[in-house]
C-alpha positions in Angstrom: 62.4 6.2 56.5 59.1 4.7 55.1 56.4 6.7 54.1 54.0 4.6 56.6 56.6 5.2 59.2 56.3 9.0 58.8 52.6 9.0 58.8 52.4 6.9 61.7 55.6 9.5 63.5 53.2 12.3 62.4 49.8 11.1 63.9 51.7 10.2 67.4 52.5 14.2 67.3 49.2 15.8 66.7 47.5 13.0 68.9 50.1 14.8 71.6 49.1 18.4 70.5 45.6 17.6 70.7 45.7 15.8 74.2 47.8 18.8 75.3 44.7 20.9 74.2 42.0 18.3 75.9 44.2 18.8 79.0 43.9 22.3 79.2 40.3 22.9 78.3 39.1 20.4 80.8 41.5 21.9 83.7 39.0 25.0 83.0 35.6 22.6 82.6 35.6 20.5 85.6 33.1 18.1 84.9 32.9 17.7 81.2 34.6 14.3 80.3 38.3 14.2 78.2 36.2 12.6 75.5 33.6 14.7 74.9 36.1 17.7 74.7 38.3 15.8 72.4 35.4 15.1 70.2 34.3 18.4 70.2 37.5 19.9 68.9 38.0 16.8 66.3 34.8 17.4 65.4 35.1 19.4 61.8 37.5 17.3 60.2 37.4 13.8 62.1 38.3 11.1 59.6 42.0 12.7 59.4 44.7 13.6 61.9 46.3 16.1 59.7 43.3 17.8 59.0 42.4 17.7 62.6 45.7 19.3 63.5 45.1 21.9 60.3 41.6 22.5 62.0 42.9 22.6 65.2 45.9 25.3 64.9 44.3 27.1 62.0 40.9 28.4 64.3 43.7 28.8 67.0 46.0 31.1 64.6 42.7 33.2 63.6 41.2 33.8 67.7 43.7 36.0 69.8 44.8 34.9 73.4 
């Protein structure tokens, strides 16, 4: 497999992970639009997926349940 196809495989998967998460936050913020919630947790590191995703499940790995 291509390097560009991997990337491409990779993005697809943390877009999914963070839609999962948009999902979930707005079932418990009727009201607040998908986008702005997205934004919000893309917000630190939005020019790259990964480092959204690193952003993303590293805060999560640090805050308990």
């Amino acid at each position: 497999m291509r390097l560009e196809e991997r990337i491409e495989e990779l993005r697809a998967e943390i877009d999914g992970i963070i839609d999962e998460r948009v999902a979930k936050i707005a079932s418990e913020s009727p009201g607040v639009p998908p986008g702005v919630i997205r934004n919000l947790l893309t917000a630190r590191a939005p020019a790259c997926r990964c480092a959204q995703y690193i952003e993303l499940c590293g805060s999560e790995a640090k805050t308990p349940d």
